[in-house]
N, C-alpha and C positions, 0 to 999 in steps of 0.2 A: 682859462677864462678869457673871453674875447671882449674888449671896451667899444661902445659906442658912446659920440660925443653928443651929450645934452644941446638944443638948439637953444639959444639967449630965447626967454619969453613962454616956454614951458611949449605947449602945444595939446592937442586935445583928445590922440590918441588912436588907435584905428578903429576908422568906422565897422561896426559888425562885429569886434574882437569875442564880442560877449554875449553871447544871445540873451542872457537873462537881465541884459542893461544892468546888473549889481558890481558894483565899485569896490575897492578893498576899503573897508574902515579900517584907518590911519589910527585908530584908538586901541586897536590889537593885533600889535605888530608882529610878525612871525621870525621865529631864528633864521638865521642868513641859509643854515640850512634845505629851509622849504621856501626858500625864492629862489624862481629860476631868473630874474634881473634883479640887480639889486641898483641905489642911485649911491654915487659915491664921490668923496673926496681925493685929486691925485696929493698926498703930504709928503712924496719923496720918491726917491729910487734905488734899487736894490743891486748890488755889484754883485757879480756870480767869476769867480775864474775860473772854476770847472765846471760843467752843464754838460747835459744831452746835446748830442751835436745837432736834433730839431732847430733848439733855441738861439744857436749861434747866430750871432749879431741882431739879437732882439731884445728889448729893452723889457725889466722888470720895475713894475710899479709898485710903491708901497698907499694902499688906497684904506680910507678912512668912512666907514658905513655913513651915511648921513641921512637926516629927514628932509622932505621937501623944501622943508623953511633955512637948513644946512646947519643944525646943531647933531653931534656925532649920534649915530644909530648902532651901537658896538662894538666891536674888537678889529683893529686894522688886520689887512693879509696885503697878500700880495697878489699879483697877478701879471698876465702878459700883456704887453700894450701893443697892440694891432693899430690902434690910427692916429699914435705921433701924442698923447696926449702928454700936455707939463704940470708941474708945481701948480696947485691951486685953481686946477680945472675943474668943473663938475661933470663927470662921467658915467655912464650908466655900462654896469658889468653884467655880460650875460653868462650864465654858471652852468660850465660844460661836465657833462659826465662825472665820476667818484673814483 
């Protein structure tokens, strides 16, 4: 899973993402499963002393699902932090492969 970092002030998204201009309602949330971004909390980090030699000296996040408004949206995991993020960031995870 690769992190991108949330801009302060939200933003509005990309123009054209969507041809149908339809929006996800927030009132029927899907399992972390069937989002390919999810928005998340950084609540820690994960110590590994044996790893795939890929991962060597890269930082594992412990990341908390959240909602827009940043009350928890399900079960923490973990993930690879690609752009430096800390403790109590808001980060947007994008969910690579199975």
């Amino acid at each position: 899973m690769g992190l991108f970092r949330r801009e302060a002030g939200g933003g509005q998204g990309v123009p054209g993402a969507r041809a149908s201009g339809r929006r996800h309602d927030p009132r029927h949330p899907r399992p972390i499963g069937d989002r390919a971004v999810i928005l998340c909390s950084v609540v820690g980090e994960a110590i590994s002393t044996v790893k795939h030699a890929s991962l060597d000296r890269r930082k594992l996040l412990l990341l908390q699902p959240v909602t827009p408004e940043g009350r928890p949206d399900g079960e923490r995991f973990l993930a690879l932090d690609t752009v430096g993020a800390g403790r109590g960031e808001v980060v947007l995870v994008n969910q690579e492969g199975r």
